[in-house]
C-alpha positions as CSV (number, residue, x, y, z in Angstrom):
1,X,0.3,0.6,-18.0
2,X,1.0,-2.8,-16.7
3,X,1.1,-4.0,-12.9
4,X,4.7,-5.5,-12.4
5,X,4.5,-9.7,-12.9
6,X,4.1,-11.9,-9.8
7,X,7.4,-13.6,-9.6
8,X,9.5,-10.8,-10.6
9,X,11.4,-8.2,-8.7
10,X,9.2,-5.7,-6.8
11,X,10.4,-1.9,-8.3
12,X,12.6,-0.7,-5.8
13,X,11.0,3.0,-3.8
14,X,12.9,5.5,-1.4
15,X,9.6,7.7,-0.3
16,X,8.9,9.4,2.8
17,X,6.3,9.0,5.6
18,X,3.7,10.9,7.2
19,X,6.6,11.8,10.1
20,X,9.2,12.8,6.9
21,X,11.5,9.5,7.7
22,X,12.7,8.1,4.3
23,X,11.1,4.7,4.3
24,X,13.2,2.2,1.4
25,X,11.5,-1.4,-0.2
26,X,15.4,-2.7,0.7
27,X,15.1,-1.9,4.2
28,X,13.3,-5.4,4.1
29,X,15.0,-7.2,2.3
30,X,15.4,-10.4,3.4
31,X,14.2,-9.2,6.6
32,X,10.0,-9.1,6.3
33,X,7.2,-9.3,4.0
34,X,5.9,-6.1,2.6
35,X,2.2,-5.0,1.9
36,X,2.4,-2.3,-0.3
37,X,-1.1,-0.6,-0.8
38,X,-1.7,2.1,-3.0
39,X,-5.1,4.1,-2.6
40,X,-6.2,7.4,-3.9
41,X,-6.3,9.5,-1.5
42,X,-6.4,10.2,2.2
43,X,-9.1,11.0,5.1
44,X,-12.1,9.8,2.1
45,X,-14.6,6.8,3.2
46,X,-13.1,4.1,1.6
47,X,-9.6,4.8,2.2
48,X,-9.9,5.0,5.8
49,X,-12.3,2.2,6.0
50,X,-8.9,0.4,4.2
51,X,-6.9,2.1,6.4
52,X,-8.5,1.4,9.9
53,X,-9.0,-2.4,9.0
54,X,-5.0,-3.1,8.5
55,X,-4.0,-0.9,11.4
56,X,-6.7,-3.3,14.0
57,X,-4.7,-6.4,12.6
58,X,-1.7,-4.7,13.2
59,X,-0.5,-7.9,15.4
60,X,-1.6,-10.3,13.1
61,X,0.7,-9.2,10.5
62,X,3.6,-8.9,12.8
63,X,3.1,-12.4,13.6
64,X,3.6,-13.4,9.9
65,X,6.6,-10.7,10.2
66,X,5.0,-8.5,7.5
67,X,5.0,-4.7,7.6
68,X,2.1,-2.7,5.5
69,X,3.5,0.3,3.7
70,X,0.1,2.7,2.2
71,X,1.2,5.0,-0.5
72,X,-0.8,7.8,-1.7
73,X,-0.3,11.0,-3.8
74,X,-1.4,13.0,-0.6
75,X,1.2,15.7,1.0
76,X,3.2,15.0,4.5
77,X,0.7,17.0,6.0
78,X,-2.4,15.5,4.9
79,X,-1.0,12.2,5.5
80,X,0.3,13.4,9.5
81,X,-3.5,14.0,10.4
82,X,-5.3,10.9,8.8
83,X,-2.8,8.9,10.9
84,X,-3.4,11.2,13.9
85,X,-7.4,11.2,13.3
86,X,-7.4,7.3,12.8
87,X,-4.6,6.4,14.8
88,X,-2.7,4.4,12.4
89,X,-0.1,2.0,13.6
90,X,1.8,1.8,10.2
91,X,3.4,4.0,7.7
92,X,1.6,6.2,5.0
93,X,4.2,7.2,2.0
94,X,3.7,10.3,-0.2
95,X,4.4,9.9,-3.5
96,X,3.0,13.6,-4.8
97,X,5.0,13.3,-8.0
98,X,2.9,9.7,-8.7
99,X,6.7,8.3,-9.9
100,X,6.4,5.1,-7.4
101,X,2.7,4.6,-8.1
102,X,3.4,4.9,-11.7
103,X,6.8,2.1,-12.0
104,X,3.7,-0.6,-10.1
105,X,1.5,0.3,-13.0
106,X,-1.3,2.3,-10.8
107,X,-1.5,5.4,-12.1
108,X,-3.9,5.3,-14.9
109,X,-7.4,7.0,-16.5
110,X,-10.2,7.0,-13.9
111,X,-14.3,7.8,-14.1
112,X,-16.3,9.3,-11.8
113,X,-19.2,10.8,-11.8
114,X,-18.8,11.0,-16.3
115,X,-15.6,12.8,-15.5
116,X,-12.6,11.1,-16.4
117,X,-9.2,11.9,-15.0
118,X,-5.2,10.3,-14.2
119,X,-5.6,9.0,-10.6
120,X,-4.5,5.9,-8.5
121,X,-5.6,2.9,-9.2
122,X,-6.3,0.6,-5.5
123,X,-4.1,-2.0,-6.0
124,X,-2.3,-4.6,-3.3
125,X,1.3,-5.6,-4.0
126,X,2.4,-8.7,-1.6
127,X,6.3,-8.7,-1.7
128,X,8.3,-11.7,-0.5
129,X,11.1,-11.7,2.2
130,X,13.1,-11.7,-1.2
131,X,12.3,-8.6,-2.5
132,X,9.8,-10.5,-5.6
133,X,6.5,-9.4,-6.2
134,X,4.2,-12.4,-4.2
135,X,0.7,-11.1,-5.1
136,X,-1.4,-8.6,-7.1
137,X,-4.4,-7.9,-5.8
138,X,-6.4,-5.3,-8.3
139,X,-9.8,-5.9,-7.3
140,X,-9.6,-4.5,-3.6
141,X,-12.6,-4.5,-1.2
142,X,-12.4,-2.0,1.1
143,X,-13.9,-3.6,3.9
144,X,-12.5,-6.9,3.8
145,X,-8.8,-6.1,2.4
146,X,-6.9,-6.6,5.5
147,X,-8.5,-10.1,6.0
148,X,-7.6,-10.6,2.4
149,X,-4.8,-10.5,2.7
150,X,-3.9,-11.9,5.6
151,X,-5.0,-14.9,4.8
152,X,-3.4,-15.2,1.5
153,X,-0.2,-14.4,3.2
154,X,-0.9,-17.1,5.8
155,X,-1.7,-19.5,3.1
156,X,1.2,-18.8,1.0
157,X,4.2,-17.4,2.7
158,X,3.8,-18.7,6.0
């Protein structure tokens, strides 16, 4: 499975939140920047190490009027109380059927522990005011991500 190209149009998503609001990619459209992160699952070290770094630079990305959109096979529920425990300041999609994480080429055969299993893939998409895919980031670090990509948005977007 293959990461959509930068350049082209990001694949178009209707999923909903950890409150059950329907959160669209359109609703941007021409309107912000969108960081769409996918990460495996919910309330485990890495992710919320991820997770807490973007919501502290909350501000900064509003100031290069970009909104940060995690999506995660994890249920409403599960998703309500890692935003509660962490206080996240941004929204958390649940894609339990994997469809969305599939169509951006994340869902794909893992190893762990000499198991191997289907699971997501951590993957950064930039997408432009425009609605185009900006950036792929594969190689995610979990502790410096938010920086990342900060300052690849500030040096190319801004």
């Amino acid at each position: 499975m293959a990461f959509p190209e930068v350049g082209q149009p990001a694949p178009e998503f209707s999923l909903q939140n950890q409150r059950g609001e329907t959160v669209t990619l359109a609703d941007y459209k021409n309107k912000k920047n969108v960081v769409l992160y996918f990460y495996p699952k919910a309330m485990t070290p890495g992710c919320t190490v991820q997770a807490c770094g973007i919501r502290d630079s909350q501000s900064e990305y509003a100031a290069v009027e970009t909104v940060v959109l995690g999506v995660s096979p994890d249920p409403f529920p599960r998703l309500a109380r890692f935003e509660e425990k962490q206080q996240l300041n941004f929204d958390l999609l649940s894609d339990e059927d994997h469809a969305i994480t599939e169509s951006y080429g994340c869902w794909d055969m893992k190893k762990f522990m000499g198991r191997e299993f289907m699971g997501v893939l951590r993957t950064t998409f930039v997408i432009n005011k425009e609605g185009n895919i900006a950036l792929v980031m594969n190689k995610v670090k979990t502790k410096t991500h938010h920086d990342d990509v900060l300052a690849w948005i500030k040096d190319n977007l801004v």
